[in-house]
VOGU-3710 file (C-alpha; in Angstrom, 3 decimals, decimal comma):
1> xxxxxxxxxx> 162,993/78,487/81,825  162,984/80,788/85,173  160,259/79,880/88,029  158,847/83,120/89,579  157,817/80,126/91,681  160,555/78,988/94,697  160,332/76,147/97,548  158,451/76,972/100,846  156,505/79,575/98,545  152,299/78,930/99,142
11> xxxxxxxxxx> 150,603/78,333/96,223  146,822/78,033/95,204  145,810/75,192/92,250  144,073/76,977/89,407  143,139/74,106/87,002  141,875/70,025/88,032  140,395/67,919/90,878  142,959/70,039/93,484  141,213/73,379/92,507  141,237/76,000/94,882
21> xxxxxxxxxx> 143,686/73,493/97,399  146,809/76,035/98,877  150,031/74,362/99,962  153,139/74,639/100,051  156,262/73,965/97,649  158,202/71,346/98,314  160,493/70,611/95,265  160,731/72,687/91,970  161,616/70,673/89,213  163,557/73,631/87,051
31> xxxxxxxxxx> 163,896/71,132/83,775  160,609/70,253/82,764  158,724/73,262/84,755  156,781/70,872/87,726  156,369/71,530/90,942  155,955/69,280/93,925  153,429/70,810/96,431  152,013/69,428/99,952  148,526/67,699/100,063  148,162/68,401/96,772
41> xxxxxxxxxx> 148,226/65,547/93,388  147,905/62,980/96,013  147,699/59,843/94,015  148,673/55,812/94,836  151,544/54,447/94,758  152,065/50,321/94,421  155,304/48,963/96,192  156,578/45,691/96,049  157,579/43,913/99,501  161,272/43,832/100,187
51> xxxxxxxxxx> 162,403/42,596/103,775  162,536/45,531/105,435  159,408/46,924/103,991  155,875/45,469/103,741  155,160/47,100/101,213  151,704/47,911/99,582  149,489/50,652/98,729  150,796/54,308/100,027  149,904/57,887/98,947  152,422/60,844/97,926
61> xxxxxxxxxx> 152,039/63,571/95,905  153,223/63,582/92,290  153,974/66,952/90,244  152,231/69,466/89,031  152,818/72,014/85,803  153,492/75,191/87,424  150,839/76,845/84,657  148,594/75,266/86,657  149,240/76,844/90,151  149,752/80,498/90,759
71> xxxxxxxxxx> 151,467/82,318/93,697  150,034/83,321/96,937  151,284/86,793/98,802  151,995/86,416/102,232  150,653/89,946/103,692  147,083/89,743/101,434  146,653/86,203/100,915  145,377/86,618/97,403  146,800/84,148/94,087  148,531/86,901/92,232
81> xxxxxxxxxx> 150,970/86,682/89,454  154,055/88,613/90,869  156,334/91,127/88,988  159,930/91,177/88,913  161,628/94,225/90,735  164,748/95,832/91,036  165,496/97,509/94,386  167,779/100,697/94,603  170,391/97,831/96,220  170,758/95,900/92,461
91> xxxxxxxxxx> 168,878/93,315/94,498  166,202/91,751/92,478  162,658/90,820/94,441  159,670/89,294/93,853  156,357/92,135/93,868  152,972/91,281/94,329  150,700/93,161/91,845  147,999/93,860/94,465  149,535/95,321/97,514  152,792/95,737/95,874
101> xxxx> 154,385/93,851/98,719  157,878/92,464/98,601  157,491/88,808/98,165  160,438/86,633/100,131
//
């Protein structure tokens, strides 16, 4: 399953209690199609003690479905769904639909 989707890429939650939250990508999970994105998901995590940690209650960020995010372009700052190019090169690149913008 390709991502369109890469790390340090901003992305905008479509779907849940995060909706309308932008962040960035920190981890793409390529086998099950998750993402891991900043201040976003934030949920509890339990820890047991151990001696060099106290342990207790902390908060991270847990994964998201990538259907449920959807790119942000850089130059117009608008969620769009990007196209795939091919540039004169053989390079291939990331469009956005709306200013038709290469995406990096």
């Amino acid at each position: 399953m390709k991502l369109i989707i890469k790390k340090k890429d901003t992305v905008m939650v479509l779907a849940g209690r995060d909706k309308g939250k932008k962040g960035e990508v920190l981890r793409v999970f390529q086998d099950d199609g998750s993402l891991l994105v900043a201040k976003v998901n934030v949920v509890w995590k339990h820890k047991k003690p151990t001696q060099a940690d106290p342990g207790g209650r902390t908060q991270m960020e847990a994964p998201i479905p990538r259907s449920k995010v959807m790119l942000v372009c850089p130059k117009c700052e608008q969620a769009v769904r990007p196209k795939r190019d091919v540039l004169k090169t053989g390079e291939r690149v990331r469009v956005c639909r709306k200013c038709s913008e290469v995406i990096l």
